[in-house]
N, C-alpha and C positions, 0 to 999 in steps of 0.2 A: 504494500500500500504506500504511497507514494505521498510525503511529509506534507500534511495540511499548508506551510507556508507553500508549497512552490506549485500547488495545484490553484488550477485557472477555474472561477466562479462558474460552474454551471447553472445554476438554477437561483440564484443572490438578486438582491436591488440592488445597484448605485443611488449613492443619493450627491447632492449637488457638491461634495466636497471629495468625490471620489469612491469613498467605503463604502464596500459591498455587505450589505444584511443577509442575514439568513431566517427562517421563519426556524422552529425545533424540527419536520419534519426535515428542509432543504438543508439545516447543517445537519442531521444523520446519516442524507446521501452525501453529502461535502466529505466527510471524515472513513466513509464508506464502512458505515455502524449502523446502527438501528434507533429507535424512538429513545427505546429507554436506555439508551447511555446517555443521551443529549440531559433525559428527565435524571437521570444517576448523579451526573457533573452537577445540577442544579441543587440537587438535596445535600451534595457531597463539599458543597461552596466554590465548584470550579467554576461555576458559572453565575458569576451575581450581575445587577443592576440593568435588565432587561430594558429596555425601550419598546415600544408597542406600536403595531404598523395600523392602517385605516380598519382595519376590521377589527382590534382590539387582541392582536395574537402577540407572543411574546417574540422578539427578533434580535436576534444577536448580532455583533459585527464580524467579518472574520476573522481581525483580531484576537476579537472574544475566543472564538472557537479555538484556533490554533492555538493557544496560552492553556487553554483547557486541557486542549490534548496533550499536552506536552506536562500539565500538571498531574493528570489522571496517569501517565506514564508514569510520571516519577513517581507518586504513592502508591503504585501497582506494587504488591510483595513481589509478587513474581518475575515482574521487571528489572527490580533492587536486585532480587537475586543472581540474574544473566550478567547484571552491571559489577559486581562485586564478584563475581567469580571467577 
């Protein structure tokens, strides 16, 4: 799977300053995961202070995302593990 920063926004907003949004489905495809890791990061504090798109849904930046991912690596045991071995 190929590192959240260097993958190109498939399914994302721009907004007038450049950053691309994602809704929690479209960053699950982004990160090529599923619903409930996006919902996992959120309970898990990798993912805080949401902004909300016209319909009232939660949207992240892909910032957001890729800092999650990279957070939810590092406190993965099992990733500490491969790193430390």
């Amino acid at each position: 799977m190929p590192h959240p920063d260097v993958r190109t926004p498939a399914e994302g907003r721009e907004d007038a300053t450049g950053r691309i949004w994602f809704t929690i489905r479209e960053a699950a495809a982004f990160i090529g995961g599923s619903v409930q890791t996006i919902y996992s990061w959120e309970r898990r504090g990798h993912l805080t202070n949401p902004r909300h798109d016209e319909r009232g849904r939660r949207i992240y930046s892909q910032q957001q995302i890729a800092d999650a991912h990279r957070k939810a690596r590092r406190y993965n045991p099992a990733t500490r593990r491969r790193i430390t071995a």
